[in-house]
C-alpha positions as CSV (number, residue, x, y, z in Angstrom):
1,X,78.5,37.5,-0.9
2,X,80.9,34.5,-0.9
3,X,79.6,30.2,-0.6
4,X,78.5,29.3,2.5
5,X,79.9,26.1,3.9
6,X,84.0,27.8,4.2
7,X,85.9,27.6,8.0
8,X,86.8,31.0,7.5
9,X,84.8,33.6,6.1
10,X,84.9,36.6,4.2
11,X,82.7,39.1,6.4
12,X,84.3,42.4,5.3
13,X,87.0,44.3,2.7
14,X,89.7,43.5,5.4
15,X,88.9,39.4,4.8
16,X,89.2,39.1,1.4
17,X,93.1,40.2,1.8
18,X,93.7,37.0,4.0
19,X,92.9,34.9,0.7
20,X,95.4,35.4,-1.5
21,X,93.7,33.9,-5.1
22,X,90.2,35.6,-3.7
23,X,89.0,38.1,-6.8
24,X,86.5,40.5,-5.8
25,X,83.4,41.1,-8.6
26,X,82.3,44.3,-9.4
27,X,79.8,45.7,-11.8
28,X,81.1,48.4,-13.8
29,X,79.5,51.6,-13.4
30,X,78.5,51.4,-10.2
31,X,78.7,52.6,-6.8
32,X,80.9,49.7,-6.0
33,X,83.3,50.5,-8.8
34,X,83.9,53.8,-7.7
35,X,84.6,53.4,-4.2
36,X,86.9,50.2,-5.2
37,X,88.9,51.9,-7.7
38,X,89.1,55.7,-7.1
39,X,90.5,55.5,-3.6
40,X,94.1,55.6,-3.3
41,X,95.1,54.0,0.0
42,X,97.2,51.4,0.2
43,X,94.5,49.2,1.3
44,X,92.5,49.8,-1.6
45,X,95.3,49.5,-3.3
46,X,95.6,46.1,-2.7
47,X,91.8,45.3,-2.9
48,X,91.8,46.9,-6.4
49,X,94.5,44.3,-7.6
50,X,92.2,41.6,-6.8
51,X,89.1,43.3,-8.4
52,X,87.4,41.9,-12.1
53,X,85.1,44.3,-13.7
54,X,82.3,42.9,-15.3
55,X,79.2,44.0,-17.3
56,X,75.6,42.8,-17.7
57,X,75.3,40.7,-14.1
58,X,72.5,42.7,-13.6
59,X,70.1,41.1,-16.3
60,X,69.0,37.9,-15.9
61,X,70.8,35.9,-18.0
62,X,74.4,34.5,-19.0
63,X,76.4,37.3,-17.9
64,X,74.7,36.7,-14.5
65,X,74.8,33.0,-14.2
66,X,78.1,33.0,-14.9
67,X,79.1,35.6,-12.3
68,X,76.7,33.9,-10.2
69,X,78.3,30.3,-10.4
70,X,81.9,32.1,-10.2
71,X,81.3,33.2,-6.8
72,X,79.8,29.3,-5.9
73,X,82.8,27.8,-7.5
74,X,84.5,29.1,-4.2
75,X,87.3,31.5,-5.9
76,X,85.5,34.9,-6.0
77,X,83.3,37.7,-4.2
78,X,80.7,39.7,-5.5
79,X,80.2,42.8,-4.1
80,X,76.4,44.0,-5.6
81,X,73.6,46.0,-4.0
82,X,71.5,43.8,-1.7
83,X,68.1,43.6,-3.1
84,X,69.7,42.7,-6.2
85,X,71.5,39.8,-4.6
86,X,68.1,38.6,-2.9
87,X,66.6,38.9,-6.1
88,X,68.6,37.2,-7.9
89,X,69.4,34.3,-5.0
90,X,65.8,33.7,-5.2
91,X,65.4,33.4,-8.7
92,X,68.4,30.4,-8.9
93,X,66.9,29.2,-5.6
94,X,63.8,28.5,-7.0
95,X,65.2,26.9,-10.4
96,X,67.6,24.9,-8.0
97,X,65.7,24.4,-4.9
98,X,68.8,24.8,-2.9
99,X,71.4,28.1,-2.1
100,X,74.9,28.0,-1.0
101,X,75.7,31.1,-0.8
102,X,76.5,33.2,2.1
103,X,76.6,36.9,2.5
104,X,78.5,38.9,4.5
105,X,76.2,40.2,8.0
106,X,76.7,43.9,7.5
107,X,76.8,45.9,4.3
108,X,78.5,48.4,3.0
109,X,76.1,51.1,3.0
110,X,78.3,52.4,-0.9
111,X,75.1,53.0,-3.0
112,X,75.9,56.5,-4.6
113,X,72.5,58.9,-3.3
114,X,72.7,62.7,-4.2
115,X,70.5,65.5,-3.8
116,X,70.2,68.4,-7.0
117,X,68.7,71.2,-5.8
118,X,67.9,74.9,-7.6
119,X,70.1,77.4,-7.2
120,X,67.5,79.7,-6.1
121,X,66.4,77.7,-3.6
122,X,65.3,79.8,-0.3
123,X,68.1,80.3,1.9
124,X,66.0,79.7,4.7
125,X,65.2,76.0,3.2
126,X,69.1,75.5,2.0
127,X,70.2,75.8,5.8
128,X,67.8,73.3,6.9
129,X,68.5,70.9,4.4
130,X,72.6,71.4,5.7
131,X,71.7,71.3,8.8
132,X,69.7,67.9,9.2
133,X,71.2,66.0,6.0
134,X,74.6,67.0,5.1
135,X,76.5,67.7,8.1
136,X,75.6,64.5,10.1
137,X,78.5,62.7,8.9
C-alpha cells in the first residue's frame, strides 16, 4: 500500500528498490516478516535493509495511526494482509471523509495457511489430500 497521487508507483517488491529512501513496514510476527526476512537472496537482501518492524498496527489505535500516516507522509510502504488494510482504510476514511492511499493491483498471496493432520490418518485419505492440495505448486 503506498499514497496515491505519485508519477511512479510502487506496484510490486521489485519497485520499492527504484526508491532509494522507500522503508517497507512490516508487522512483526507475521507472514510478511517471515518471507521478508528469512530469505536469503540477494534481492531480499536488499529489501530487508529497507524493512522497519513494527508492533501493534493491528489494533486500532496509536500504533496504527501512526503507521498509517507514515505510509501517507509519502516515505514508506506497508505491506499488511488485505482485509486488514480495507478495514482499516475505511475506518480513517470515515473519520476523514477522504483516502489517499493507493494499493498495489495484485497481492502477494504470503499469508502463512497449514494443514495438521493425525498421524494415523487413513492412507487412503493422506494420498488424496497430496494429491489435490500439496503437489499443485
Amino acid at each position: 500500500m503506498l499514497v496515491k497521487g505519485t508519477e511512479d508507483h510502487v506496484d510490486n517488491l521489485e519497485d520499492i528498490l527504484r526508491f532509494p529512501k522507500l522503508k517497507i513496514l512490516v508487522e512483526r510476527r507475521t507472514g510478511f516478516e517471515h518471507f521478508i526476512m528469512k530469505t536469503t537472496t540477494p534481492f531480499f537482501k536488499k529489501l530487508q535493509r529497507r524493512v522497519e518492524l513494527i508492533q501493534g498496527s493491528t489494533i486500532p489505535g496509536a500504533v496504527q495511526d501512526d503507521t498509517f500516516d507514515r505510509v501517507e507522509g509519502g516515505g514508506h510502504v506497508l505491506l499488511h494482509e488485505r482485509n486488514f488494510q480495507d478495514a482499516t482504510l475505511a475506518a480513517r476514511y470515515a473519520k476523514r471523509g477522504q483516502c489517499s492511499f493507493r494499493r498495489a493491483p495484485r497481492g502477494l498471496h504470503l499469508q502463512a495457511v497449514g494443514m495438521m493432520l493425525r498421524k494415523s490418518l487413513n492412507p487412503d485419505i493422506k494420498r488424496t489430500i497430496n494429491a489435490q492440495y500439496v503437489n499443485t505448486a
